[in-house]
C-alpha positions as CSV (number, residue, x, y, z in Angstrom):
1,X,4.4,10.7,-23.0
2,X,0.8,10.7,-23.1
3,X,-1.1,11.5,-19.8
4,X,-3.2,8.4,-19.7
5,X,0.4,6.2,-19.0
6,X,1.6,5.7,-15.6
7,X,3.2,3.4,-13.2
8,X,2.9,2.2,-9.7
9,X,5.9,2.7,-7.7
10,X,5.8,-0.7,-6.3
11,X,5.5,-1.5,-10.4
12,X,8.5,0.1,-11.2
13,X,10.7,-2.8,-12.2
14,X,8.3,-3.8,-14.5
15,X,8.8,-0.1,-16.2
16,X,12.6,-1.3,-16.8
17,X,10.7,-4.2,-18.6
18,X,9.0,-1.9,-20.8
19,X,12.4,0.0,-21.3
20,X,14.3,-3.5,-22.1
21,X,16.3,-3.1,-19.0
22,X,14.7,-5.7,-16.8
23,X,12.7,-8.1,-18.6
24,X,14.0,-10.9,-16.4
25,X,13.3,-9.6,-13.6
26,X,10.2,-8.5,-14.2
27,X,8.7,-12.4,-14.7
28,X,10.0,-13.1,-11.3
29,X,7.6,-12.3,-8.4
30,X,5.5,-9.3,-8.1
31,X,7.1,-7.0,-10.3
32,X,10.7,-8.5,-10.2
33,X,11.0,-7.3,-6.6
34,X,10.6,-10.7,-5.4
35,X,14.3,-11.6,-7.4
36,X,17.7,-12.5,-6.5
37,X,19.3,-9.5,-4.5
38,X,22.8,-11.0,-4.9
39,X,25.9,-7.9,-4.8
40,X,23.2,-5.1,-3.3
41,X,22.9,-4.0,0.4
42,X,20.5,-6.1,2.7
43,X,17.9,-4.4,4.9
44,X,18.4,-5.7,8.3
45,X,17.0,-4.4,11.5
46,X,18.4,-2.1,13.9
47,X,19.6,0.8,11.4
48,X,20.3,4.2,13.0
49,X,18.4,6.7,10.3
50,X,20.5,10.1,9.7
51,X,19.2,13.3,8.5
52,X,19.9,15.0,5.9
53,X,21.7,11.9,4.6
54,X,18.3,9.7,4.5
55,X,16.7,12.6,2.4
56,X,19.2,11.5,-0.4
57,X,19.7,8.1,-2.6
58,X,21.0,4.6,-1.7
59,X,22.7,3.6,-4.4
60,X,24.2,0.0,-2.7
61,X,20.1,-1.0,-2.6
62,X,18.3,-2.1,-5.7
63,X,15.6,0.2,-5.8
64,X,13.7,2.9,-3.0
65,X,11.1,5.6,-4.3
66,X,10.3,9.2,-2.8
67,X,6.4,9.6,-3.1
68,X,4.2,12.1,-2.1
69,X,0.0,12.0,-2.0
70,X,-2.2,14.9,-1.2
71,X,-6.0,15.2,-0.5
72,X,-6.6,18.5,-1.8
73,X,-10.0,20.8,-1.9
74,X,-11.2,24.2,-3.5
75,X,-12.7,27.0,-2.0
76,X,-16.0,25.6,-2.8
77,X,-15.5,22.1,-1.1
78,X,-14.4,20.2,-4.7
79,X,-12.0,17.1,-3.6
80,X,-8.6,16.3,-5.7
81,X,-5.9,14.1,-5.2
82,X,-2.4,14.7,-6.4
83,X,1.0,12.1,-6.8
84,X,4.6,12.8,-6.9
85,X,7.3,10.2,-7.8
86,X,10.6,9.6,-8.5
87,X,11.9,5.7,-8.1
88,X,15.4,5.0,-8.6
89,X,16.5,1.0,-9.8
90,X,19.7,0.2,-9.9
91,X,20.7,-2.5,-12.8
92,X,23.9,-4.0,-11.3
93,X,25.4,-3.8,-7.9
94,X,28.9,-2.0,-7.2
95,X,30.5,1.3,-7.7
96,X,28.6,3.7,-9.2
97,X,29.8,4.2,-12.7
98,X,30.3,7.5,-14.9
99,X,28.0,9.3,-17.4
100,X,25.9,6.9,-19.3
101,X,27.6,3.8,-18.4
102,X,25.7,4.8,-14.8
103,X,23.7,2.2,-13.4
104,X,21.4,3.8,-12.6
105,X,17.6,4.2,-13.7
106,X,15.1,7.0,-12.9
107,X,11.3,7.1,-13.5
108,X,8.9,10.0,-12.6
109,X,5.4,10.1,-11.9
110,X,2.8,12.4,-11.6
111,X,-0.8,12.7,-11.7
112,X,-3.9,14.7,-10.2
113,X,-7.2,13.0,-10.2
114,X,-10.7,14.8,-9.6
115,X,-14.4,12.8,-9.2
116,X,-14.6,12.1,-13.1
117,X,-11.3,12.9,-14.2
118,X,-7.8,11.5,-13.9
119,X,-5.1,12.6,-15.6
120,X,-1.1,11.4,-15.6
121,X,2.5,10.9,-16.9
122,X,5.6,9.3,-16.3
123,X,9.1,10.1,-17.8
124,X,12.0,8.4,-17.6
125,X,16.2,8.9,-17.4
126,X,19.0,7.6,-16.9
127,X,21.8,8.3,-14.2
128,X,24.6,9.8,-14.6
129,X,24.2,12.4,-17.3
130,X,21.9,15.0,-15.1
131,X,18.6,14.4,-16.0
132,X,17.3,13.0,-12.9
133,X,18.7,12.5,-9.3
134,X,18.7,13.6,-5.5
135,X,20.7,16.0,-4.0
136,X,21.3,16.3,0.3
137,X,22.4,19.9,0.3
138,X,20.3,21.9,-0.4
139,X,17.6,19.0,-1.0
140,X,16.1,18.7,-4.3
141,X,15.3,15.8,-6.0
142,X,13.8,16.0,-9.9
143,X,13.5,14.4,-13.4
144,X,13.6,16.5,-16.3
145,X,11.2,19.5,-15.1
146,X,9.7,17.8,-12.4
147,X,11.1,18.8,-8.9
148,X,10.8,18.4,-5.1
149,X,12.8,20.6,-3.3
150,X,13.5,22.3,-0.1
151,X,12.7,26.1,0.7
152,X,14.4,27.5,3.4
153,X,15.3,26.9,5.8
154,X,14.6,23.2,5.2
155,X,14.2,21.7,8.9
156,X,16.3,17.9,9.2
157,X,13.0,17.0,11.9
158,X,10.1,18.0,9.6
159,X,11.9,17.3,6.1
160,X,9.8,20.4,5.7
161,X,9.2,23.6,3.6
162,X,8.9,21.8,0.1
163,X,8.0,22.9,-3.2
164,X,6.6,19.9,-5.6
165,X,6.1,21.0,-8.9
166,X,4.9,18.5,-12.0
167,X,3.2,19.2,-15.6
168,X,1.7,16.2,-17.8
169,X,-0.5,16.6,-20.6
170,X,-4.1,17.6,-19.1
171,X,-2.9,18.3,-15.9
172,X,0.0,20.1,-13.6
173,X,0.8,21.4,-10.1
174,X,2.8,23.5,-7.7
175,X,2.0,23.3,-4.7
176,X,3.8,24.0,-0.8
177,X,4.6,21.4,1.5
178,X,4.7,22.8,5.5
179,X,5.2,20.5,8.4
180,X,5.1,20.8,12.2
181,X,5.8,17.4,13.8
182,X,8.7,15.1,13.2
183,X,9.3,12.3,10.2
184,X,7.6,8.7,11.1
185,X,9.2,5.4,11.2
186,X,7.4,3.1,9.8
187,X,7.2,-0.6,10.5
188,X,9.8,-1.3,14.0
189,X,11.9,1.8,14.0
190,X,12.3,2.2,10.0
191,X,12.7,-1.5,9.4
192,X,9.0,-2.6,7.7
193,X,8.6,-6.5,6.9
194,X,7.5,-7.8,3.5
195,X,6.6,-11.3,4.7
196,X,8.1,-13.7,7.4
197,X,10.5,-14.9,5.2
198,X,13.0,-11.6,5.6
199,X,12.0,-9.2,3.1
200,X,11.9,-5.9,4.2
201,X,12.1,-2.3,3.4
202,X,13.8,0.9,5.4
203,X,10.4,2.9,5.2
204,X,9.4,6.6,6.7
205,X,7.0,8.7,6.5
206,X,5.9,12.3,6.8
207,X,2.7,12.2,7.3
208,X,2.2,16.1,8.4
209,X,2.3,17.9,5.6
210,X,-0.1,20.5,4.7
211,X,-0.1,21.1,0.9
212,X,-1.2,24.7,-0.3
213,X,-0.8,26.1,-3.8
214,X,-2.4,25.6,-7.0
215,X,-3.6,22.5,-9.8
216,X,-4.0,22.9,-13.2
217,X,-6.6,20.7,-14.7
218,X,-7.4,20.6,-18.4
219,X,-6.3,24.4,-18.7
220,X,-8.3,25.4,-15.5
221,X,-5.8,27.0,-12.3
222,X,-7.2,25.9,-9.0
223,X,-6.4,27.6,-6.1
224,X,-6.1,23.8,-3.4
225,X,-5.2,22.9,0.0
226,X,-5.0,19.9,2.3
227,X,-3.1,17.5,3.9
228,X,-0.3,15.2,2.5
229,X,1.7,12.0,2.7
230,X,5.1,11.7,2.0
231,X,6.9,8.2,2.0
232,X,10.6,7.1,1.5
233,X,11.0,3.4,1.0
234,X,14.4,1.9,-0.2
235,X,15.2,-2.1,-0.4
236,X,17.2,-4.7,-1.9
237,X,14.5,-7.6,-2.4
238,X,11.4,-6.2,-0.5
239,X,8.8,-9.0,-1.5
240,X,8.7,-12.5,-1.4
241,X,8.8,-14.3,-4.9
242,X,5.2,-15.6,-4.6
243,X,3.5,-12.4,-3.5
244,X,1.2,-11.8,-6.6
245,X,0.5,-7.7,-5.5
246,X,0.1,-5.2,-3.0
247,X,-3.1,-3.4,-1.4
248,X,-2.1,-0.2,0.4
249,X,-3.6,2.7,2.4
250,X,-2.7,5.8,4.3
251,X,-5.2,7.2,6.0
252,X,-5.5,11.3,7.7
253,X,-8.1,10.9,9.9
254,X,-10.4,14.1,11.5
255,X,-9.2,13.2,14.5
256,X,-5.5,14.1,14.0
257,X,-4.0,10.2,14.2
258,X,-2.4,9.0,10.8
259,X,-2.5,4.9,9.5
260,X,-0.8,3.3,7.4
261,X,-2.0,-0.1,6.4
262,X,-0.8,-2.6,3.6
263,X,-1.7,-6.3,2.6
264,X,0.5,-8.1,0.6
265,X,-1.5,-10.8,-1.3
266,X,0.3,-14.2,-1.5
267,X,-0.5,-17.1,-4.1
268,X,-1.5,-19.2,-1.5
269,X,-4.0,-17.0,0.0
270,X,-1.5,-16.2,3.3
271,X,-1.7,-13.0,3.0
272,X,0.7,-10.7,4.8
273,X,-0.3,-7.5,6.8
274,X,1.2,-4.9,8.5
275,X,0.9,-1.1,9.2
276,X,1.5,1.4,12.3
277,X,-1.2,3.7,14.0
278,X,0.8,7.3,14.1
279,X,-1.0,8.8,17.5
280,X,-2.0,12.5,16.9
281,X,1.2,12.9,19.7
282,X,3.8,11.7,16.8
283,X,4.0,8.8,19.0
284,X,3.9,5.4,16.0
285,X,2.9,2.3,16.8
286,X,3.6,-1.0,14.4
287,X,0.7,-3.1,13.9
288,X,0.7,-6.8,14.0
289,X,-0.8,-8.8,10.7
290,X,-3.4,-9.7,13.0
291,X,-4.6,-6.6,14.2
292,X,-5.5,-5.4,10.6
293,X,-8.7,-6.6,8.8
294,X,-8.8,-5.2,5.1
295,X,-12.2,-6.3,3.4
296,X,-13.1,-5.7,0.1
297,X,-16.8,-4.5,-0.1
298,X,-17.5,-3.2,-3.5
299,X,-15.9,-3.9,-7.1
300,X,-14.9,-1.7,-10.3
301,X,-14.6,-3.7,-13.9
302,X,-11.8,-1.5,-14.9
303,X,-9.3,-2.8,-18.2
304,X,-11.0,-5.6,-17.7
305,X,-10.0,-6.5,-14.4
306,X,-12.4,-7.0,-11.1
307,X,-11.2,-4.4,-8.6
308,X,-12.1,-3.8,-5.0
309,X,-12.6,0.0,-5.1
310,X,-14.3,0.1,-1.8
311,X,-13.5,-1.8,1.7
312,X,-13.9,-2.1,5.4
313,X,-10.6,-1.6,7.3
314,X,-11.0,-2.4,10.8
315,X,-8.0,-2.2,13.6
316,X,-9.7,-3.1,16.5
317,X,-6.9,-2.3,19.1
318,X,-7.6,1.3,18.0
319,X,-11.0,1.1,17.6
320,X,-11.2,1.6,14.2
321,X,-14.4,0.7,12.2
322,X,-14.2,2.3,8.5
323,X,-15.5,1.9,5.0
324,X,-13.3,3.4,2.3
325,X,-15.0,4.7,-0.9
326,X,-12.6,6.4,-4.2
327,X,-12.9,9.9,-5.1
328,X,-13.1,8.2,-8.6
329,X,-13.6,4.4,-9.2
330,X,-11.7,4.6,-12.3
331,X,-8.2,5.8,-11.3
332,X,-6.5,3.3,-13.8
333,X,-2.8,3.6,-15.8
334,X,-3.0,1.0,-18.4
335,X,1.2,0.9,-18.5
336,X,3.1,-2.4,-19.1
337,X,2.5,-2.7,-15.1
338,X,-1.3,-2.0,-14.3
339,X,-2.5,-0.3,-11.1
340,X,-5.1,1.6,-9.2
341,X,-4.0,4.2,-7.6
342,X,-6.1,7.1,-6.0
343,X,-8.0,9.7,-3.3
344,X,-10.3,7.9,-0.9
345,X,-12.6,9.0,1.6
346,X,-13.2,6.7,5.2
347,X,-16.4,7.0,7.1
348,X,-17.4,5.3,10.2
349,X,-15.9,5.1,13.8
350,X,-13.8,8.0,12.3
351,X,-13.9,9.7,9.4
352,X,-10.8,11.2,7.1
353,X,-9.2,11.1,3.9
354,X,-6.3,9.2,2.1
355,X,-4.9,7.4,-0.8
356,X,-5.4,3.3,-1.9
357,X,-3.1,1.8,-4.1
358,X,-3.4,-1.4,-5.5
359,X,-1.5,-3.5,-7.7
360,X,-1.4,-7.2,-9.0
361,X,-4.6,-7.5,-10.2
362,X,-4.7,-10.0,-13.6
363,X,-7.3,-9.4,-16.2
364,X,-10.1,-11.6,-15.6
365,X,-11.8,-12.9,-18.8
């Protein structure tokens, strides 16, 4: 595929779309993700997460992603971003079908972005035939060539050592994932709300990882290190049919605490937030929508769309007064779902680094 394709992972229905598999569903909602869940597995509170099995797939829920970010530098100060993905979507409910009658569908992702450059790919499979998929023991979870998988001894606490390898056109990576505190729940003990009308997500984190090892940009090896961000996310129907797009952040901040932050943009201008401050302790603490202010300051005209690169993210609970500026303004993938997605940097009451995504965004003339 050619490395200026991608796709958000919150686009990823949309990608079945493009591949003829989900047309339907991708007119409904943001993404199709706001459709009928009807034969899959609800999200419901109260869910007991258990490890090793949570590293692997879900199969009774529609679709759930494994992602990774990292905010890398080079001996000489340079600043690079770098994304991992591989979504699962399943196209019908029910027992899990052999070879290619398997309904399942794969997509990978992978990118690294420096201050003028960004460079990507996606692939996709299907299930059942061995190009893509998870396995629990020992963990490793790839598409074609791309993998993320455990180097021993892998630890069920940390989800940690990991080896995340990827190669696109322009660009490529191996790098090593260590980890010494514990996975994160995100939202109320794993259970994350979409909107006050019942979607949800299970959604945890890893937040602790320090990535070292090497990127490869436009034939150049670069020896990188720096903290990363994983997040596992699996759901049935995790927005609401009239939520237009998603505006997300995690942020690693100098301090040691850890934020994630998200706003859900609704056509009638409710918009729905949510996040948890993770305390430099491990300890995570969910964030009500209105504890979380998330202004756009500054634009981009990218593809022909207005898009609010910069913003001021405030938490006041936690004392938190930031503006968030992109390593590069133009981290774009033109794909049959358009995104933003890339490195940031946060001054203010604290400083740090992290990732924005955003998605949703129509062309506007």
């Amino acid at each position: 595929m050619n490395a200026d394709r991608g796709m958000s992972r919150r686009g990823f229905v949309a990608g079945l779309a493009w591949l003829g598999l989900g047309a339907r569903a991708a007119a409904q909602g943001f993404a199709g993700l706001g459709g009928a869940a009807a034969g899959f597995a609800a999200v419901t509170p109260g869910r007991k997460f258990a490890f090793p099995d949570d590293f692997g797939a879900h199969p009774d829920f529609r679709i759930e992603w494994w992602y990774v970010t990292a905010n890398l530098r080079d001996a000489g100060g340079a600043a690079y971003g770098v994304q991992w993905t591989l979504f699962r979507q399943a196209t019908a409910p029910g027992p899990q079908r052999e070879g290619w009658a398997n309904q399942q569908i794969w997509m990978g992702h992978a990118a690294v972005t420096g201050a003028a450059t960004h460079r990507f790919n996606e692939t996709f499979a299907r299930g059942g035939v061995g190009q893509a998929g998870v396995d629990v023991a020992p963990f490793e979870a790839w598409i074609d060539a791309w993998r993320m998988a455990a180097l021993p001894p892998l630890s069920n606490e940390t989800f940690a050592p990991l080896r995340l390898q990827a190669a696109g056109e322009g660009f490529g990576y191996d790098l090593r994932l260590d980890a010494d505190r514990p996975l994160v729940l995100q939202g109320d003990h794993g259970y994350s709300r979409k909107s006050e009308r019942g979607q949800a997500s299970y959604y945890y984190s890893q937040p602790w990882f320090t990535a070292t090892g090497r990127i490869v940009l436009d034939g150049r090896a670069i020896a990188v290190s720096g903290p990363a961000w994983l997040d596992r996310e699996w759901s049935s129907q995790p927005l609401a049919a009239d939520q237009t797009g998603w505006d997300w952040l995690s942020l690693h901040l100098d301090g040691g605490d850890k934020v994630m932050l998200f706003r859900l943009r609704q056509a009638d201008g409710g918009h729905y937030f949510a996040g948890n401050w993770i305390g430099r302790d491990g300890r995570s603490v969910p964030l009500p929508s209105d504890a979380i202010e998330m202004t756009p300051r500054g634009f981009t005209e990218v593809a022909g769309r207005r898009l609010p690169t910069q913003w001021r993210v405030e938490v006041a609970s936690h004392g938190l007064a930031v503006d968030a500026a992109p390593l590069n303004p133009r981290s774009w993938m033109a794909t049959s779902f358009p995104y933003w997605e890339g490195p940031i940097a946060v001054h203010g009451s604290h400083d740090g680094v992290g990732y924005l995504e955003m998605t949703g965004y129509p062309v506007t003339g």
